[in-house]
C-alpha positions in Angstrom: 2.5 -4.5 17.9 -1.2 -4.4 18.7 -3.7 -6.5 17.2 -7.1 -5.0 16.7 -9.7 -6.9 15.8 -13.9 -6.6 16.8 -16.5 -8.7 17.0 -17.4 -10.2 13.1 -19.5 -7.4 11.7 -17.4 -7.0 7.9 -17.1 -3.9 6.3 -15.8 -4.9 2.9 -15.6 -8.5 0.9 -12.3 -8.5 -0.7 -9.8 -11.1 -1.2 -6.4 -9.2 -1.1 -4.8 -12.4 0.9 -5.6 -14.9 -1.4 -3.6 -12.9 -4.3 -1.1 -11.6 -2.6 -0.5 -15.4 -1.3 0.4 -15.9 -5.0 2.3 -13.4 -5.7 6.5 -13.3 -5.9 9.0 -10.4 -4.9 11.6 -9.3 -6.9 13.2 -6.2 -7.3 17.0 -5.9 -8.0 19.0 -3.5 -6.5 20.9 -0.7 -8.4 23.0 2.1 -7.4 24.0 5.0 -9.3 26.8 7.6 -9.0 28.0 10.9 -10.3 30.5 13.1 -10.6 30.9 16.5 -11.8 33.7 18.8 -13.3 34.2 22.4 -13.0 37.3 23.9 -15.0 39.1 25.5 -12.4 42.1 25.5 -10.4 39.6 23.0 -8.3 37.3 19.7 -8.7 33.6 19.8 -7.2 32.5 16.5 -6.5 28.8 15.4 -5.7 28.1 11.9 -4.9 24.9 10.1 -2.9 26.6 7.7 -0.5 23.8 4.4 0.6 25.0 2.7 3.3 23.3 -1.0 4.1 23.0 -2.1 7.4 22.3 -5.5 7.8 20.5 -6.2 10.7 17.9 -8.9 12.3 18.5 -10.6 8.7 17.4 -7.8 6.9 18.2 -5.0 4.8 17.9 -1.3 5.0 19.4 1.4 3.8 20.7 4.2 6.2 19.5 7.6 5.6 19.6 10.7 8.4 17.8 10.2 11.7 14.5 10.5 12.2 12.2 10.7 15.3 12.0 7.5 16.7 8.2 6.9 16.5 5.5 4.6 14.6 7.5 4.5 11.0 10.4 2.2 12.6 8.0 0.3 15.2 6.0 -0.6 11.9 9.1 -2.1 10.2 9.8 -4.4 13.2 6.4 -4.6 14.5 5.6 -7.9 12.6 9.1 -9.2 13.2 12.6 -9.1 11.2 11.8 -10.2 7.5 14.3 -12.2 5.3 14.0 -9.5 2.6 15.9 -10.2 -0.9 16.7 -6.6 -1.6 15.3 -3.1 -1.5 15.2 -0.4 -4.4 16.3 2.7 -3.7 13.4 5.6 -5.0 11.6 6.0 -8.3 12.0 9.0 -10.6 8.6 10.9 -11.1 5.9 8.8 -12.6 3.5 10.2 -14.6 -0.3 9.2 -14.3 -3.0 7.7 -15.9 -6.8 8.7 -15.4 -9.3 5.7 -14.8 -12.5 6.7 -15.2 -15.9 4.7 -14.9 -19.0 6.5 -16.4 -21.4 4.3 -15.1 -21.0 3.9 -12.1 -19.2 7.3 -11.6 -15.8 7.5 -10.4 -12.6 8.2 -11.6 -8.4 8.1 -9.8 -5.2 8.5 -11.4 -2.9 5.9 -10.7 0.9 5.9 -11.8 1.6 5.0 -15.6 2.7 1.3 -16.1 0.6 -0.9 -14.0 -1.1 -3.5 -15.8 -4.9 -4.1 -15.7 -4.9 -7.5 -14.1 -8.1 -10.0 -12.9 -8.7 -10.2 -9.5 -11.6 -12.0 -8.0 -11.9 -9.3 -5.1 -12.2 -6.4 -6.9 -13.8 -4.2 -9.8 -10.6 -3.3 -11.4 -7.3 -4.3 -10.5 -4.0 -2.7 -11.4 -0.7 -4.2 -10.7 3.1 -3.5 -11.3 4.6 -6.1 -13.4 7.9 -6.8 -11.8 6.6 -6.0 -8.2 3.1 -7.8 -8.5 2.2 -7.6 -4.7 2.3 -3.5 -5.5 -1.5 -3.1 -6.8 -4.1 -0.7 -7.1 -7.6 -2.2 -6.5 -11.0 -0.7 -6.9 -14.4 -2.4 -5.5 -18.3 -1.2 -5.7 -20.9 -2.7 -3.5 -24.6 -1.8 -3.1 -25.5 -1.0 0.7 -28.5 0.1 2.4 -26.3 2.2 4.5 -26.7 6.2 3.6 -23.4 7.0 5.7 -20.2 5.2 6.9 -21.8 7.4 9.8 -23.7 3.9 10.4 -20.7 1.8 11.1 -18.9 4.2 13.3 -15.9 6.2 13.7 -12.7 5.9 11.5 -10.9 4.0 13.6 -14.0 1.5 13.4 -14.2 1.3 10.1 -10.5 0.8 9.9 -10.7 -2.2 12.4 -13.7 -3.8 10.4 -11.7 -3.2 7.3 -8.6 -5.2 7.9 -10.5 -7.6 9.5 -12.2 -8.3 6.2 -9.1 -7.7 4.0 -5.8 -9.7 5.8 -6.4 -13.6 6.9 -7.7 -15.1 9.4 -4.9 -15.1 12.2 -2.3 -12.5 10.4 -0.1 -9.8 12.7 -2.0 -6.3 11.7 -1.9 -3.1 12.7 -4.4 0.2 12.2 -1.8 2.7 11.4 -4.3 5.3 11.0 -8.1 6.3 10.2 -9.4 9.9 9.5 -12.2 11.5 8.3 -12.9 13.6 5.5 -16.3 15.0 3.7 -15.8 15.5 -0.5 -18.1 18.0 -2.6 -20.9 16.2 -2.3 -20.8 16.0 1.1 -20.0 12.4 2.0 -17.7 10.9 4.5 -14.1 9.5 3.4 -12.8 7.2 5.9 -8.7 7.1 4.7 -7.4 3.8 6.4 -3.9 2.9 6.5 -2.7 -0.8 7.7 -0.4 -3.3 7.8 -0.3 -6.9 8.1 2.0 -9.9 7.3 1.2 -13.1 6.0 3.3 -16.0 4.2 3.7 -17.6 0.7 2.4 -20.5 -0.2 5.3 -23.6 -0.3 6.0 -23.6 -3.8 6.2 -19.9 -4.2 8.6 -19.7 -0.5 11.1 -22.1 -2.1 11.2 -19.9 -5.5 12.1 -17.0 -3.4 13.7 -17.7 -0.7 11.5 -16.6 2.2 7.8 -17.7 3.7 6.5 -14.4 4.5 6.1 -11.3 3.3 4.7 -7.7 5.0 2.0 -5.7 3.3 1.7 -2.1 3.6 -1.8 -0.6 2.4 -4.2 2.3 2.7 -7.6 2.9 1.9 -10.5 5.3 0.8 -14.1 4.0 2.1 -16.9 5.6 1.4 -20.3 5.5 0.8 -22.8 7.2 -2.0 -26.6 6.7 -3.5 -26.7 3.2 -2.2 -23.0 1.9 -3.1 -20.2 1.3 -1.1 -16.8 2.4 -3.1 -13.3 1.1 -2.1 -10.4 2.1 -3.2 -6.9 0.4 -1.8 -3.1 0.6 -2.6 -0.9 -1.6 -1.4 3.3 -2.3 -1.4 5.6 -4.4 0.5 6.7 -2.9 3.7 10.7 -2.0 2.6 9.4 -0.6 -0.5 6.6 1.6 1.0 9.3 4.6 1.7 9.9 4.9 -1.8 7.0 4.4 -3.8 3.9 4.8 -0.8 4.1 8.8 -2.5 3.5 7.5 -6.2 0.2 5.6 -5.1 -1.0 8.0 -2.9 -1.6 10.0 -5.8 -4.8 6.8 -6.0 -6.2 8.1 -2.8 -5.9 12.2 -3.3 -7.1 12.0 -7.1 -10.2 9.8 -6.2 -13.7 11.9 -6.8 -17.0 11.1 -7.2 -18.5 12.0 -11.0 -22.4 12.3 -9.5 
């Protein structure tokens, strides 16, 4: 695990850390079976079989290989978490449009997050039994006219994260690419990771110090304004719900 971090020239002001310091993990496990019956002279059966591995104290649920690469590295990269438990995935969420007139921009994010305060940001959407999944949204003037200005992805990316996690945190730049929108401005699409711990009070609720946070990120910048847009889930639960707020990032459009 690499640690990539620039002289101080920040990017962004945000203060992600500071609420997800504050914020607990829960998420109960379930498991679900079925079985079907054909009338015949035989029985069908279908079932979904989850098998949990316990290993470096954690939890994880076995599922056909895959290509050893960056997705496992990431999981271990920070070190073996004490995690509680892991839900398996969602069903299909549907969506909700924000939309902001004004200053003009609009995402969909998934139906049931709750509009939250946060310090750091514009708006703020959070799930209410997972409150370290969010959706946040920040505008800032700039007197940059390009992200062209601060350099290439994996710049801004680096810059980024160096504003967002804390002082001293494990991180990683998982990736950074480029895109132009309609209008023709540069997206930079920024996806990180970092670990950090809770607070005392909120370790000892729990039952762990620490917790890994999985993110990405839209930059980019437009008639003087520099727009943000980040989703964010704990590592273990990233497989299964990174796809619902991804839907943040692809739906995000300038209005003007």
């Amino acid at each position: 695990f690499r640690s990539l971090r620039s002289a101080p020239c920040p990017l962004l002001a945000a203060n992600t850390c500071e609420q997800a310091r504050n914020m607990a993990f829960s998420a109960p496990v379930t498991a679900e079976r079925r079985a079907g019956h054909r009338s015949s002279s035989f029985i069908c059966a279908l079932g979904l079989v989850c098998v949990v591995v316990f290993r470096q104290g954690c939890v994880s649920f076995v599922t056909p290989p895959r290509q050893a690469g960056s997705q496992v590295e990431r999981r271990q990269l920070l070190g073996g978490l004490a995690l509680s438990s892991v839900l398996p995935s969602s069903p299909a969420l549907a969506y909700e449009t924000y939309k902001d007139n004004n200053i003009g921009f609009e995402f969909q994010y998934p139906l049931g997050l709750q509009k939250s305060q946060s310090k750091g940001y514009d708006v703020f959407l959070r799930d209410i039994l997972e409150p370290l999944e969010f959706v946040g949204a920040k505008v800032t003037p700039t007197k940059r006219q390009s992200l062209d200005e601060v350099g290439t992805p994996m710049e801004v990316g680096v810059k980024l994260l160096k504003d967002l996690a804390p002082e001293g945190a494990p991180q990683e730049v998982i990736s950074a690419e480029s895109k132009v929108n309609n209008q023709g401005n540069r997206q930079d699409i920024i996806e990180f990771a970092y670990q950090w711990k809770f607070d005392e009070a909120m370790a000892r609720q729990i039952g762990r110090k620490k917790f890994q946070l999985h993110c990405k990120a839209l930059v980019t910048i437009a008639r003087g304004k520099q727009f943000l847009i980040l989703i964010a889930s704990e590592e273990p639960r990233w497989e299964f719900r990174g796809d619902d707020y991804r839907s943040v990032i692809d739906t995000f459009k300038l209005l003007y």
